[in-house]
N, C-alpha and C positions, 0 to 999 in steps of 0.2 A: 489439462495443461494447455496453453498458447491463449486462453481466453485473458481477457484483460478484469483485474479485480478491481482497483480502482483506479486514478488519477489524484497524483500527490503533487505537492509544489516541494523541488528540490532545494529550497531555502528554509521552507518548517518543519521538516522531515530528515532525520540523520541517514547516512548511509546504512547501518546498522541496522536500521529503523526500519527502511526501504526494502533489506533483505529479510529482515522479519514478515515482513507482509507477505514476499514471495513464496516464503516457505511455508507460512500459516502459524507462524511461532506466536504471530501478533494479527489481533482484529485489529481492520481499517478503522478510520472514525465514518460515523456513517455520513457525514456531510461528503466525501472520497468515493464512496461505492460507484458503480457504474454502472449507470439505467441498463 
């Protein structure tokens, strides 16, 4: 927890979307991931 997964733009990405990522519901796209 507290590490950063990736960097999303809040305009292509829904809220939903955004929380799926956090929870792990949803893989990032990999162009998002973070070195």
């Amino acid at each position: 927890l507290g590490r950063r997964l990736c960097v999303v733009d809040p305009k292509q990405i829904s809220m939903s979307d955004a929380v799926a990522l956090m929870t792990g519901a949803k893989k990032p796209p990999e162009d998002a991931l973070a070195a």
